[in-house]
Structure formats: C-alpha cells, structure tokens
C-alpha positions as CSV (number, residue, x, y, z in Angstrom):
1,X,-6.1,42.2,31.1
2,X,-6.6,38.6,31.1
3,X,-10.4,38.9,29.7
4,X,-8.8,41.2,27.1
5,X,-6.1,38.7,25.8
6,X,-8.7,35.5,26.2
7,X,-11.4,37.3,23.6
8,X,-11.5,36.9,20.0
9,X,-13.9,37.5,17.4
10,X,-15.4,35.0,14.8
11,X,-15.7,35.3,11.4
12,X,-19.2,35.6,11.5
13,X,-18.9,38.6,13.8
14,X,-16.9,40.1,10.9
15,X,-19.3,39.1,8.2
16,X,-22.1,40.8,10.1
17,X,-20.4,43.6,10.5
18,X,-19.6,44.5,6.7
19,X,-23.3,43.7,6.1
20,X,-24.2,46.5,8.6
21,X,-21.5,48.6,6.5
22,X,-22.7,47.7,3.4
23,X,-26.6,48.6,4.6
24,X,-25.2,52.2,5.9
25,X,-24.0,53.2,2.6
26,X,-27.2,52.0,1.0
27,X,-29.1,53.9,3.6
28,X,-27.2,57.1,2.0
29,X,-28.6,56.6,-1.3
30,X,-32.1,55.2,-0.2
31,X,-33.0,57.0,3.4
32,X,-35.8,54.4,4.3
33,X,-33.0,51.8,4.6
34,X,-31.4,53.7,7.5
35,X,-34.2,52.2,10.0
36,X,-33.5,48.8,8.8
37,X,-29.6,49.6,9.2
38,X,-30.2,50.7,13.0
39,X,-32.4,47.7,13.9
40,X,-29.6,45.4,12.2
41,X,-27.2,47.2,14.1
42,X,-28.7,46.6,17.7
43,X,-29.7,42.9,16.9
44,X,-26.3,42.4,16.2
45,X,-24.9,44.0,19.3
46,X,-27.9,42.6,21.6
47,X,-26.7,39.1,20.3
48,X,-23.2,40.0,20.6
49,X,-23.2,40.8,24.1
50,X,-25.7,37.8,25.2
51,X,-22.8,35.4,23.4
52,X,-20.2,37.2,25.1
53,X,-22.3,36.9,28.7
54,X,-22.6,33.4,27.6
55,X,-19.2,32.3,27.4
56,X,-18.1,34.0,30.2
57,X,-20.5,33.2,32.7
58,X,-18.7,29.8,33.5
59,X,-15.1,30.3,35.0
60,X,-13.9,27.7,33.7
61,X,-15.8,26.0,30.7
62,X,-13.9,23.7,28.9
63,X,-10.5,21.7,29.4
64,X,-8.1,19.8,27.6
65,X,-4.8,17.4,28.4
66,X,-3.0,15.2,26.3
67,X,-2.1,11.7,26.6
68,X,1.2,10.5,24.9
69,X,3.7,7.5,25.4
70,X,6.8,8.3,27.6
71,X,8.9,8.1,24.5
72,X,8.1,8.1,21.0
73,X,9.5,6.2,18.0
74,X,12.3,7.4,15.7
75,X,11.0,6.9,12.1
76,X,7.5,5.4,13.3
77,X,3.6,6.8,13.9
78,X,3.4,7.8,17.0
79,X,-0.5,7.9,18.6
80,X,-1.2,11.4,20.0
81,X,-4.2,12.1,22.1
82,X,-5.9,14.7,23.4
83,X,-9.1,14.7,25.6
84,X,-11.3,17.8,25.6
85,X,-14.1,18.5,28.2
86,X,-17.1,20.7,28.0
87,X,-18.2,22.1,31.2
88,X,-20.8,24.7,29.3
89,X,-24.5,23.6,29.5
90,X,-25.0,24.8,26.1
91,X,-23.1,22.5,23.2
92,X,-19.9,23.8,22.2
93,X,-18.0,24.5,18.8
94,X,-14.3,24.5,19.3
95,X,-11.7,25.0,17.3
96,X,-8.0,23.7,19.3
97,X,-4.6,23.8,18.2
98,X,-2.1,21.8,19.8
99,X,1.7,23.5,19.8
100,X,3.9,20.6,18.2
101,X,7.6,20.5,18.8
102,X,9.6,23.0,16.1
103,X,11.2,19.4,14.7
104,X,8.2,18.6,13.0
105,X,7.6,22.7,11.4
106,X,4.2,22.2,11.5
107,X,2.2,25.3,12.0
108,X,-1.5,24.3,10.9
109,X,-2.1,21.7,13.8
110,X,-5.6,22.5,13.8
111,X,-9.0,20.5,14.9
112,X,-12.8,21.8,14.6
113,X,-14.6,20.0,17.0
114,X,-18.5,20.1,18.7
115,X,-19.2,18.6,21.7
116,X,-22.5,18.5,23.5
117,X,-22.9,20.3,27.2
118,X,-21.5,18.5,30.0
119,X,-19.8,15.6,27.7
120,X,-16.2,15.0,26.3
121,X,-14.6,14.4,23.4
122,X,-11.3,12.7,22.8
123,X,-8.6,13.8,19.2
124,X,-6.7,11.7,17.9
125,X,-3.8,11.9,15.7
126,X,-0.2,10.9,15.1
127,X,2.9,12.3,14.3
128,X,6.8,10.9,13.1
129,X,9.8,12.1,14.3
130,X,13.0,11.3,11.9
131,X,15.2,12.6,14.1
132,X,16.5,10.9,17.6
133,X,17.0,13.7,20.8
134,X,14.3,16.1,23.3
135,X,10.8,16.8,22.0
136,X,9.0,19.8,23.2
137,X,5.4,20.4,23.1
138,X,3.6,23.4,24.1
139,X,0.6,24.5,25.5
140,X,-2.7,23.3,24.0
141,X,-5.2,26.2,22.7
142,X,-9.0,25.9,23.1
143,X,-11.0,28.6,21.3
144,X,-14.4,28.1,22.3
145,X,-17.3,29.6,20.4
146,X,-20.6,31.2,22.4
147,X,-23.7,29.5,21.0
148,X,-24.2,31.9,18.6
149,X,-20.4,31.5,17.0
150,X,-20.3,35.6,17.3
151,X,-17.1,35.3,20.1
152,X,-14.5,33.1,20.5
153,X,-12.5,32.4,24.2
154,X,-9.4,31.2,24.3
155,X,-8.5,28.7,26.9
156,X,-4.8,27.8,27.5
157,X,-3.3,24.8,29.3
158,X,0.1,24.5,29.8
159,X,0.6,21.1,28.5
160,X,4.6,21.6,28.3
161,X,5.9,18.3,27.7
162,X,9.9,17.3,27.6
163,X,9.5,13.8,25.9
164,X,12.7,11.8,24.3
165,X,12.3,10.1,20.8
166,X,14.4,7.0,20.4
167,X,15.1,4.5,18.3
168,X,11.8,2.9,16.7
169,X,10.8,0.3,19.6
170,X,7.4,0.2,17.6
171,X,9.1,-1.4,15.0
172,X,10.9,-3.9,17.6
173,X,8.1,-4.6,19.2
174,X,6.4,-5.5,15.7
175,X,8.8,-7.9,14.7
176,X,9.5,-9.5,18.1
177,X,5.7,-10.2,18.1
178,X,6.1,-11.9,14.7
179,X,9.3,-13.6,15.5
180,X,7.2,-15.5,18.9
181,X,4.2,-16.3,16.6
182,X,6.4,-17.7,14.1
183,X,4.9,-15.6,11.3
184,X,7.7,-13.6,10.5
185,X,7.4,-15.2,6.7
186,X,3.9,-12.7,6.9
187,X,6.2,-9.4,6.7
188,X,8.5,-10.5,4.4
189,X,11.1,-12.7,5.9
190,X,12.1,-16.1,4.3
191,X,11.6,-19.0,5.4
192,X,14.7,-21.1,5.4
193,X,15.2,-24.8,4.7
194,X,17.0,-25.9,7.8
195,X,20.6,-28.1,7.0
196,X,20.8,-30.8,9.8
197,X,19.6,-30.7,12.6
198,X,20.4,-29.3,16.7
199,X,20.6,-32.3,18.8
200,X,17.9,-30.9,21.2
201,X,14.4,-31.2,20.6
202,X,11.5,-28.3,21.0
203,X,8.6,-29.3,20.0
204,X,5.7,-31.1,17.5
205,X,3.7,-28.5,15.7
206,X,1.5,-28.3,12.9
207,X,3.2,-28.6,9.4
208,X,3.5,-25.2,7.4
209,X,4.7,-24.4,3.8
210,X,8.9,-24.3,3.7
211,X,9.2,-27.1,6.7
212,X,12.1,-30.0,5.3
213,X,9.6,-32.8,5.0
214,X,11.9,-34.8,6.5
215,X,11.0,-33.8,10.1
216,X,7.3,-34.7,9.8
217,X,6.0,-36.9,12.4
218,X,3.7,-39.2,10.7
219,X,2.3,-41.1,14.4
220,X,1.4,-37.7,15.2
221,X,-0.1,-36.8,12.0
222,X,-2.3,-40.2,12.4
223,X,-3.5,-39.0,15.6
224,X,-4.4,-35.6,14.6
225,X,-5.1,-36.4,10.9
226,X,-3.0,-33.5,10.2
227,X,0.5,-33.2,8.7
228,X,2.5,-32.4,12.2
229,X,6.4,-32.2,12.3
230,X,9.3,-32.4,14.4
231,X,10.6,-28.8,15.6
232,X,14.0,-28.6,16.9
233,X,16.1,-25.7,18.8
234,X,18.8,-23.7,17.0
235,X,22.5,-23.3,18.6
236,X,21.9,-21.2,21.7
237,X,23.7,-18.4,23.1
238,X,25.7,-17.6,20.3
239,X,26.9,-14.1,20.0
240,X,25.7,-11.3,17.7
241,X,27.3,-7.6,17.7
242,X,25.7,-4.9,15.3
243,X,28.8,-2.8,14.5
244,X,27.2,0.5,13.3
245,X,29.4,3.3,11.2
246,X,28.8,6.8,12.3
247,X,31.1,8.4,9.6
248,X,29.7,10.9,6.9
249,X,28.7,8.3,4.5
250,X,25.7,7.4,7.1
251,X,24.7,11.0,6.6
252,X,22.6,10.6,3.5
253,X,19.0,11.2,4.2
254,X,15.8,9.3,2.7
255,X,12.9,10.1,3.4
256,X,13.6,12.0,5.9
257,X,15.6,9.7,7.9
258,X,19.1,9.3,7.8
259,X,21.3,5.5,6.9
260,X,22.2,5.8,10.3
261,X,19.0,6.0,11.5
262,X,17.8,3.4,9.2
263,X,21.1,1.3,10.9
264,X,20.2,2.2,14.5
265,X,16.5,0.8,14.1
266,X,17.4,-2.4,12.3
267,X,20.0,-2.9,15.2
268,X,17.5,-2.7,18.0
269,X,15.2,-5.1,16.1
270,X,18.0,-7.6,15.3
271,X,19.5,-7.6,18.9
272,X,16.0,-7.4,20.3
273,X,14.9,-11.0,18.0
274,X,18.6,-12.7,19.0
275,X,17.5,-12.0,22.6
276,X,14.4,-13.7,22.0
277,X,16.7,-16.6,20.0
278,X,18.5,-17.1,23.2
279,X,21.7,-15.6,21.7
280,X,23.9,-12.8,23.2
281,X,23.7,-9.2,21.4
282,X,25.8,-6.3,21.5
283,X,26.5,-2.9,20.1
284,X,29.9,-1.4,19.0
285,X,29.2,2.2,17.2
286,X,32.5,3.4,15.4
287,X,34.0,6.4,12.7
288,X,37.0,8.0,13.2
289,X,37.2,6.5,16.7
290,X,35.6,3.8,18.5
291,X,32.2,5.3,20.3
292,X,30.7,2.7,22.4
293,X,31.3,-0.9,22.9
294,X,28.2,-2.8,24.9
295,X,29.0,-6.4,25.4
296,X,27.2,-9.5,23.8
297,X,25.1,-10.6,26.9
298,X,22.0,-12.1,27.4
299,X,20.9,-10.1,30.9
300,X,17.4,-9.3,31.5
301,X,17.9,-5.6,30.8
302,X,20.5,-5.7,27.9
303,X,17.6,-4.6,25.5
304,X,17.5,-1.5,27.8
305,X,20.9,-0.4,27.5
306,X,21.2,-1.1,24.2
307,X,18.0,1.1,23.6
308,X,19.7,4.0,25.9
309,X,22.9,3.4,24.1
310,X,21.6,3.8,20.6
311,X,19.5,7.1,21.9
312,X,22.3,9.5,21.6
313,X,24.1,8.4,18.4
314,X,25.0,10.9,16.3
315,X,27.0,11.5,12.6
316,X,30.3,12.8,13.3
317,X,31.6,14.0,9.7
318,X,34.4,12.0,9.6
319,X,36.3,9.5,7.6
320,X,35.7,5.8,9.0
321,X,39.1,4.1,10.5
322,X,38.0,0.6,10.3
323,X,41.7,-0.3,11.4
324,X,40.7,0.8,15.0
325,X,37.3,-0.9,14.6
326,X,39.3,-4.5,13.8
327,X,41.9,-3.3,16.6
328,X,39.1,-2.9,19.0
329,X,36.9,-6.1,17.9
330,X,40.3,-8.4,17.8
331,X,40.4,-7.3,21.9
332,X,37.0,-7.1,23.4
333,X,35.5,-9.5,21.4
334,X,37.4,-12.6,22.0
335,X,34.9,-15.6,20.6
336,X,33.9,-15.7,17.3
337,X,30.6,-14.2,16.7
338,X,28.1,-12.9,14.0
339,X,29.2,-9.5,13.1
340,X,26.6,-7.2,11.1
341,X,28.5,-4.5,9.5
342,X,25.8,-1.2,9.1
343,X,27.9,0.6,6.6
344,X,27.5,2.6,3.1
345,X,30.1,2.1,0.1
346,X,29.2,4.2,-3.3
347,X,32.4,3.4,-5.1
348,X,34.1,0.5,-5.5
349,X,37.7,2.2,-4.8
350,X,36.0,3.4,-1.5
351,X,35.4,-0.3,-0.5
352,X,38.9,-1.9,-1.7
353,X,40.7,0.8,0.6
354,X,38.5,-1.4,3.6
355,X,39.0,-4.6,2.3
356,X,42.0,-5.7,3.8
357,X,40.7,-4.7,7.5
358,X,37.2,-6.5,6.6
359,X,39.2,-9.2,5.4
360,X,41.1,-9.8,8.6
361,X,37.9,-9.4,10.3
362,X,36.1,-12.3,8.2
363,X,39.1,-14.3,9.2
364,X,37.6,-14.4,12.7
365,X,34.4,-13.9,12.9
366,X,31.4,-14.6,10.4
367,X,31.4,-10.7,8.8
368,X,27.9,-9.6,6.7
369,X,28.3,-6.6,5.8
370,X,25.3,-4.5,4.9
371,X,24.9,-1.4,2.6
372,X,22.5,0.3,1.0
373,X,21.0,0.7,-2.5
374,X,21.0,4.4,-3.9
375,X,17.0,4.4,-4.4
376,X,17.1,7.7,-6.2
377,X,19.5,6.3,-8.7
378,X,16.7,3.4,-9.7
379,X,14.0,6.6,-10.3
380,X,16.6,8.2,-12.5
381,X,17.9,5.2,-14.7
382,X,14.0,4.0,-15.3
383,X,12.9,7.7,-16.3
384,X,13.3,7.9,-20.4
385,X,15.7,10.6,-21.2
386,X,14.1,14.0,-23.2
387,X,17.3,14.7,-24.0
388,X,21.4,15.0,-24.3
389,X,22.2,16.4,-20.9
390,X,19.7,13.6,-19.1
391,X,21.9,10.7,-21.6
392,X,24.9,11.9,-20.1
393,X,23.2,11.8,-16.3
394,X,21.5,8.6,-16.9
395,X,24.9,7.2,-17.8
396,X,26.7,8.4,-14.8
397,X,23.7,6.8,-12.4
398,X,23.9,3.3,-14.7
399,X,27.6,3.6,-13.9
400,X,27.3,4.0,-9.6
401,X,24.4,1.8,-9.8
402,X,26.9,-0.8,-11.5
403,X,29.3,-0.2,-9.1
404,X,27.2,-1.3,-6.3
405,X,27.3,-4.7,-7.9
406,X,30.7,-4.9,-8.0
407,X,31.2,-3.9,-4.4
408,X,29.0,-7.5,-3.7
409,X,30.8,-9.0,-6.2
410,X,34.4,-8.1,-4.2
411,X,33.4,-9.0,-1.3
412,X,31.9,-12.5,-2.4
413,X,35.3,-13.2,-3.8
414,X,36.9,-12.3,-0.3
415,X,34.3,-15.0,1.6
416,X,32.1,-12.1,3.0
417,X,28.3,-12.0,3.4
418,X,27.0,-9.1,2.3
419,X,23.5,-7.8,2.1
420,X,22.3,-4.8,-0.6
421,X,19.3,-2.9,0.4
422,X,16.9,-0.2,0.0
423,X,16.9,1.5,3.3
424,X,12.8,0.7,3.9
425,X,13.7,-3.0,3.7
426,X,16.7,-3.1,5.8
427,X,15.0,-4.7,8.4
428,X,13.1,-7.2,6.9
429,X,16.6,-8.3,5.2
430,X,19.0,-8.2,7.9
431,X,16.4,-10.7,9.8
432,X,16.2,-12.7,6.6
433,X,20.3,-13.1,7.0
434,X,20.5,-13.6,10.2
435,X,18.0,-16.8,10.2
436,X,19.7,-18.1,7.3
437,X,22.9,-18.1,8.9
438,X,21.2,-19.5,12.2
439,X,19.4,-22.6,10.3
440,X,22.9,-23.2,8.1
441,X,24.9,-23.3,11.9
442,X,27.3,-21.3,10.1
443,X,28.2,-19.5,13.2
C-alpha cells in the first residue's frame, strides 16, 4: 500500500504513451508501422521499469527539513529554509512542495530542483504574515524523478511546525541597530537641532550635517584636523507609555495589515529605542474597556513582556471610551510622562466628542496623538474624473481628506501634538516625534 500511494507518473510517461497511441492507429491504416509500434511499446516499458527499479532500490533516497526562526514577524519577510539531501548515486530531479499555513492561501508553493548524487541542496524563500496568532506548517513533499524522469516518488516528512507570529521584532531590531549607530537620519528620521543643553556630558565625536555648531570642539578639531564636537546626554529615565486603541476604527486594513497592527509594531520599536534612550516604556491597550496596563520600567526584560503583551491583541468592535482610558491613566500613571496616543479619527465630529477627555489628559502629561492618513483617498482625489458620478466621489474624498486637516488643526488649538501619517511611515514618524520632543526637553 505504501509503494502504491508513494508512485506517480511524469509527464513524460504520459507523453510517451499517447505517441505509442497515436503509432497504433497509424499502424491500422499502414500495417508495416505495427512492428515499429511493438518495439516502441517494449522500449518504453523496458525503461519504465529500470526507472522504477531505480528509484526504489534505495530505502530511503532523499530527505528534507526546514529551518525557520522560533517566531516570525507580523507585517515583515520572514527567511524560510529548507535543506534537501540526495542519498541516490545517480543525480536527481526533484520537484518539492512545502505545505504553508492556510493564513497565507497559498497553494502553488512549488520548487524544481537538481541535485547531484550524494550532495545537498539548500531552498530558500520568504514569506509575510499580516496577521498576529499560531502558524501551522505541514509536511514537506519530495517527488523525486528516476533518471530517466519516467516515475516520480513521493517522499514525505512530517515537518509539522506550531510557530507563533508576533509583532514585527525585524523591524525593532532594524531601527534599534540604526538608533546605536546613530544613523537613524539614513531611514528617514530627522535630525533635530538640539535647544540647550543636559548638564552631563557623553562624548567628542566627529561632526555631522544637522549638529548646532555651537558644540564643536575646535582643540579637538586641531588635533584631529577634523571638525569634532561636543556630544551631550539627553534627560534620562523619563517615562514613555504607547496607549494603543483597539476599537473598530483600528479595523481598517492596508495592505493587508490592519491600523492596529501598523500601531502594535510602531509601539514595540518606539518602546524598544526609549529603552535603549535610558527611558522607561510601557504599554496600556484600551476600547470599550481598559485591556492591559504594563508599567513604564526600565528592567532588563521589559522588552519581553511588552513583546508577549502586544502578541495577543486583538480588535474588539467596539466604540472607544476614552473617559476610562483618562480614568485609568490619572491612577496608575502618577508622573507626567510622554503619552503616544495610536488612534484613528475620519471625521472631525468623531474627534470633538474625544476632545475634552484628551484635553484633560494634555493637562498632565505631554499627549501626541497619532492618526492615520486615508491613502486610498489621495489615489482617488489625484485620478481625473471621466465623468459625473466620479465629480461627485471626488468631492466627497476632497471633503474627508479636508477633514483630516482640521482634526490637526483642533487639536493644535487645544496644545496637543499630533502626528498625520500614512500607515507605511508610521514608524519612521513616531521616532521623528519622539526625538524632537527629547532634544526640545519638553517632557
């Protein structure tokens, strides 16, 4: 039974065997073509069975395993490998399908592959999740082909895999490497002109476009016969909470990840850089009610939690009550800290219902508040319209897209930061923000 469910038949087997067809109803019409026919025929099946004998011979020709992180990365490319050894003498055609977790509904996994006898050969490709939670992969498939490509034998290895996708530490581990080389101007970031300076000082470095030219140290410039300049700490251990909303407006999806997503990513990488600031980060996730609330520390393993924190978030379809999100920041979080609001506003009346609870949270702490641009409303207003039904829908777009505006502008007037983005540049803003605010010391 097992030899039975292991064989398969190549597409060259088939091909032969419709030219034997095709040369027996010839034969009909022109009899001296039946000889030819019969010799065809028993070439075929004397080749059929040596390929068969072939790949069967060895017990065990050929296997495979895959190699993978522990976790993989919400929203980034994950590396997936997959080593393949031939055990055959002969060199082997293979053809290998690797079962994917249904999240990703891909179906057509599929690699063509030779290796040479006795050598291995290692796949490589990636894949990205959008969606947080368990990831199961299958088994991997090896069909190997006989040396004359006539059979096929399928190997199986149960390569089930249970592997968790979290929030993207690629991306965190990215911008933490920028933020310790300095060169976080390289993806994007400003860099800030600093206003007065910490009393403590770091270091002398090398001078670089954006420094105040005010701190450069011109004995040490002599001596190196390079511009060098004073470098100086910012405030430490200051403290820095991403409050992330969970309501249905985090719901909306682009391209193919949700704002909350989007939020939950920017919030590892923010907390993950204040860390490595020397300040305190912490987490509150809110919507109807308040969800978790992971205190501003500095620990060695508060990245940790905060990574196992944000793993299980999830949208829960209702309205926001930000009166129990001021309720619970007014008691648990007791000295005034940087609070970065993750939220979404698309009308102007949806934001002034908020205000006074923002308000009364500005009042406390420093409050930015960041939302996020309607990307598909941009494609729409800069398409020309063909004709009266697309007037009328351009109008509507120019109309939420103005809107957006004047949910900045309303918030300006009430002495809160706020920060409009496209969700793929959420990141690289809501670092920009937070480095002004630490070289202004307006925390």
């Amino acid at each position: 039974m097992h030899f039975i469910r292991s064989l398969y038949f190549s597409n060259r087997l088939y091909l032969g065997l419709a030219g034997l067809v095709v040369l027996f109803v010839l034969s009909f019409f022109l009899p001296l073509l039946l000889v030819f026919s019969k010799i065809a025929f028993g070439v075929l099946l004397l080749c059929f069975l040596l390929d068969l004998f072939l790949l069967y011979r060895t017990k065990k020709g050929t296997f495979a395993s895959r190699s993978m992180q522990e976790k993989l990365s919400n929203g980034s490319d994950n590396d997936i490998y997959l080593y393949l050894e031939n055990k055959y003498s002969f060199s082997l055609h293979a053809e290998v399908i690797d079962e994917l977790p249904f999240q990703f509904q891909k179906r057509d996994n599929l690699f063509r592959v030779y290796i040479p006898g006795g050598r291995t050969h290692v796949l490589h490709y990636t894949l990205r999740p959008t969606k947080r939670g368990s990831y199961h992969f299958g088994a991997i498939n090896v069909f190997a082909l006989g040396p004359l490509q006539l059979v096929k034998r399928r190997y199986r290895f149960a390569q089930d895999q249970e592997v968790p996708v979290y929030p993207s530490f690629i991306q965190m581990r990215h911008y933490e490497l920028m933020a310790i080389s300095n060169k976080l101007q390289e993806v994007g970031t400003k860099r800030v002109r600093r206003i007065g300076n910490s009393s403590e000082f770091e270091q002398i470095r090398p001078y670089v476009t954006g420094d105040d030219q005010r701190t450069i140290n011109w004995k040490a410039s002599a001596r190196r016969s390079e511009l060098m300049v004073n470098s100086y700490q910012d405030e430490r251990s200051q403290q820095v909470y991403c409050l992330i909303d969970k309501g249905r407006v985090m719901q909306m999806p682009f391209e193919g990840l949700t704002l909350l997503d989007y939020a939950i990513n920017a919030s590892l990488v923010i907390a993950n850089i204040a860390l490595k600031k020397q300040d305190k980060a912490g987490i509150i996730t809110f919507s109807n009610t308040i969800s978790n609330l992971l205190p501003a520390q500095r620990k060695p393993d508060q990245i940790r939690r905060i990574l196992e924190l944000l793993y299980n978030q999830k949208t829960h379809y209702q309205e926001t009550d930000y009166e129990r999100l001021y309720v619970a920041v007014r008691q648990k979080v007791t000295q005034r800290s940087l609070l970065l609001l993750f939220t979404n506003f698309e009308t102007l009346s949806g934001c002034r219902r908020q205000l006074p609870y923002l308000r009364a949270l500005a009042r406390h702490h420093l409050l930015v508040v960041v939302f996020f641009e309607n990307t598909e409303l941009h494609t729409l207003l800069h398409k020309p319209a063909a004709n009266t039904e697309e007037v009328y829908t351009k109008a509507i777009a120019q109309k939420f897209d103005y809107e957006k505006r004047q949910i900045v502008k309303e918030l300006q007037q009430h002495g809160i930061l706020t920060i409009l983005t496209p969700p793929e540049q959420l990141t690289v803003n809501t670092i920009n923000k937070y480095l002004d605010i630490k070289a202004r010391g307006m925390i």
